[in-house]
C-alpha positions as CSV (number, residue, x, y, z in Angstrom):
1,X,-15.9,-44.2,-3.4
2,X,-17.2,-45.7,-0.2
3,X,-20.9,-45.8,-0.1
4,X,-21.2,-44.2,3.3
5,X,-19.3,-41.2,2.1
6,X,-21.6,-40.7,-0.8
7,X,-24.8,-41.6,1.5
8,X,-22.7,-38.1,3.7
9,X,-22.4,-35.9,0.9
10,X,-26.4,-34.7,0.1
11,X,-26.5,-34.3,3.4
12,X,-23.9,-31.3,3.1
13,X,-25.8,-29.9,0.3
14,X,-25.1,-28.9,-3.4
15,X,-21.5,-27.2,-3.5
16,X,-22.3,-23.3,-4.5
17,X,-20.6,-22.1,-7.8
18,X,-19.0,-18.7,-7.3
19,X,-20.0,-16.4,-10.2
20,X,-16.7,-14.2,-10.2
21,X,-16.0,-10.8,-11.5
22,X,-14.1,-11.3,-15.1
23,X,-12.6,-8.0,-15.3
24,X,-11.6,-4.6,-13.2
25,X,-8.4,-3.6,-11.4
26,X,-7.0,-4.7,-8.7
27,X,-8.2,-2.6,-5.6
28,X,-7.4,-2.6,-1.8
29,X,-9.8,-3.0,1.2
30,X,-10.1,-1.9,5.0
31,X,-12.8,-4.0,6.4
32,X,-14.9,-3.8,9.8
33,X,-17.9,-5.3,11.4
34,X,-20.8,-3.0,11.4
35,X,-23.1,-2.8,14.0
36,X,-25.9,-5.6,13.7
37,X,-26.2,-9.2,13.1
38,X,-23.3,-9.8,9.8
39,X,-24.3,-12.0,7.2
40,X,-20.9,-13.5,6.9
41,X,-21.2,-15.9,4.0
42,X,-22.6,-13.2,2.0
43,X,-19.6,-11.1,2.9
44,X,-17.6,-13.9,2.3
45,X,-19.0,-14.5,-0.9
46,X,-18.4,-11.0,-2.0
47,X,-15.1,-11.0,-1.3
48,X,-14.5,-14.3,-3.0
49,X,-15.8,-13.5,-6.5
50,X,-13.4,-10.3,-6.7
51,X,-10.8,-12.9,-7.1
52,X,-9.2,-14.1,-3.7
53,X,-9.9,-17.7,-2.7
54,X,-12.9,-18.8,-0.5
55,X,-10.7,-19.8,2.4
56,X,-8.8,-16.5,2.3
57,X,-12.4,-14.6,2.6
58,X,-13.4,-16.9,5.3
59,X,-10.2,-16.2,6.8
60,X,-10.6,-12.3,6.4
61,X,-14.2,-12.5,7.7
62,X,-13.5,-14.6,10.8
63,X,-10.9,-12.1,11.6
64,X,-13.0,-8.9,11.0
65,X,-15.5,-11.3,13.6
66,X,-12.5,-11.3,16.3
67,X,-13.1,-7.5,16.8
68,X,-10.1,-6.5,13.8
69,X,-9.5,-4.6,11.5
70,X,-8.7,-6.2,8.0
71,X,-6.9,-4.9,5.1
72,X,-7.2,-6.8,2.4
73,X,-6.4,-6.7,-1.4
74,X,-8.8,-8.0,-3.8
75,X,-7.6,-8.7,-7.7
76,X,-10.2,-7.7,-9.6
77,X,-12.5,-5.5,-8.6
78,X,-15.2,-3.9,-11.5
79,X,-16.5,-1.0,-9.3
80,X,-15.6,0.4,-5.6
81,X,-18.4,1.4,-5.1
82,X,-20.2,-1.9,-5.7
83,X,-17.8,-3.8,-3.5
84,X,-18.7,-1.3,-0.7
85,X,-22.5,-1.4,-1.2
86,X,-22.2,-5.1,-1.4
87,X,-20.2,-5.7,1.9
88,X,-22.7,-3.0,3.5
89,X,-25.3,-5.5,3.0
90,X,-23.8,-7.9,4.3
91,X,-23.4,-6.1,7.7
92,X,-19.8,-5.0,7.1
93,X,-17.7,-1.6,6.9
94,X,-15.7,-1.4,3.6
95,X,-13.3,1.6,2.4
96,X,-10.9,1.6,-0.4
97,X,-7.3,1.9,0.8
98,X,-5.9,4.3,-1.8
99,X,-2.1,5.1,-1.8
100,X,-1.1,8.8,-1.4
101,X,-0.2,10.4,-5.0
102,X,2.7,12.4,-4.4
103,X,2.6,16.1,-5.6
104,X,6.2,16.5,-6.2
105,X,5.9,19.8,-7.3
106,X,3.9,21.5,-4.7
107,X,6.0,19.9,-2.0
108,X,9.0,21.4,-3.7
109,X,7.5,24.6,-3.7
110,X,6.8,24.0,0.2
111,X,10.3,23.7,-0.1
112,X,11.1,26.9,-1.9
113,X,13.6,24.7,-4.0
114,X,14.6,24.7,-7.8
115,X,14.0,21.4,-9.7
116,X,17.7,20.7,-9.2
117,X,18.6,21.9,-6.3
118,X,15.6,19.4,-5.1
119,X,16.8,16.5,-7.0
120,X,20.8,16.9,-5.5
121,X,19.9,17.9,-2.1
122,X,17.9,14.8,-2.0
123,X,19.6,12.2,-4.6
124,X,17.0,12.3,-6.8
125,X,18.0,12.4,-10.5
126,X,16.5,15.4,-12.1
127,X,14.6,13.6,-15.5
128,X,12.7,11.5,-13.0
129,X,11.8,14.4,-10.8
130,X,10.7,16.5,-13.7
131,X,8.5,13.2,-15.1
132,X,6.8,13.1,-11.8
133,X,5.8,16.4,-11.8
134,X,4.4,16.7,-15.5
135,X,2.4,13.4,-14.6
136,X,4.5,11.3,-17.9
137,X,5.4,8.7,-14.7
138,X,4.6,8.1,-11.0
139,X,6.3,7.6,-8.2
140,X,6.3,3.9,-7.1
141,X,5.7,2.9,-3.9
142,X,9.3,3.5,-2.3
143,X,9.7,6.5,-4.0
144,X,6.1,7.9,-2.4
145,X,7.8,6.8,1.1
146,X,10.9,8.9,0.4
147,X,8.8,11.9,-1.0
148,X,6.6,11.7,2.0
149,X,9.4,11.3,4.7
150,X,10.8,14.7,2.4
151,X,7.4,16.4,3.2
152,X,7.5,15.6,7.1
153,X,11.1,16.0,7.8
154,X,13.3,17.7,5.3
155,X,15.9,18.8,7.2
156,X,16.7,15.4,8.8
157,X,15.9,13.7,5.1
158,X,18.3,15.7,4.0
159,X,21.0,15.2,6.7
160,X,20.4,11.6,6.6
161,X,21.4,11.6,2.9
162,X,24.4,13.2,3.3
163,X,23.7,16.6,2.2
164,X,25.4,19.3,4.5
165,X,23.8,22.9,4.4
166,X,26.8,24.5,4.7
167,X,29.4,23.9,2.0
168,X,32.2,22.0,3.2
169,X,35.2,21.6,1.2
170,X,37.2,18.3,1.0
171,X,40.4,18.4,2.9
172,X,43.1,15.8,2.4
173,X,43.7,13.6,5.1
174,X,45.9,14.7,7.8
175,X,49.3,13.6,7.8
176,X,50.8,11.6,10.8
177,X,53.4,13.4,12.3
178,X,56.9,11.4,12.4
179,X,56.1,11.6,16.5
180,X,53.2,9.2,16.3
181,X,54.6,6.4,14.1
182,X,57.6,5.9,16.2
183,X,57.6,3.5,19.1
């Protein structure tokens, strides 16, 4: 190594080890700057041991600065609540982005609809329907789309699928009359 670039580097200062969280869940993030002066390597720092790399939370951080909003999805996280607390100290807004749980069955009593007659009129197959609604699965996140386009607009949910409300009957296709396939 050159000797000028080792004469450079205690200039810069000891590199600082990241003591990051071993375990906790994975847990989603809508960050903003609080009113004050932010201590942005402390935020950065915070965001850093839950997981993500430094230059990401610098990244994130420097874009909360530019007067954003930031979502942002942190791997392991051991408590909300601690994340929140630390950010907070660091001069920044935190809450937990949690996705909507789907209540199937209240939606389909909105709906004044039958477990079948929900699953058909919508395409859904009926075991899956009646998992979600005894809590043995839950929806993923396409399905909680679907279920919540369902819950805002039924009708047009319905009509977009295919599903007519009044029953139509398939008729075979009409003949050509020996007048049109002459020339």
């Amino acid at each position: 190594m050159d000797s000028s670039l080792r004469a450079r580097f205690p200039r810069l200062g000891p590199v600082r080890e990241i003591d990051r969280v071993t375990s906790g869940s994975p847990a989603a993030f809508a960050l903003k700057l609080a009113p004050g002066v932010p201590r942005t390597i402390d935020a950065t720092l915070t965001l850093a041991r839950r997981g993500i790399s430094m230059l990401k939370a610098k990244r994130a951080i420097e874009a909360v600065l530019g007067a954003e909003t930031v979502c942002l999805s942190l791997p392991i996280v051991e408590d909300v609540a601690t994340v929140i607390s630390e950010l907070g100290t660091a001069g920044f807004i935190a809450a937990e982005i949690r996705p909507d749980t789907a209540d199937v069955r209240a939606l389909r009593a909105r709906l004044e609809m039958t477990r079948e007659e929900f699953a058909q009129r919508y395409g859904l197959e009926i075991e899956t329907v009646r998992n979600w609604e005894i809590g043995k699965r839950a929806p993923d996140r396409t399905a909680r789309s679907y279920l919540q386009a369902i819950a805002n607009r039924p009708e047009q949910v319905a009509h977009a699928y295919g599903f007519a409300e009044e029953s139509q009957t398939l008729a075979p296709p009409a003949s050509r009359s020996p007048e049109s396939t002459e020339s």
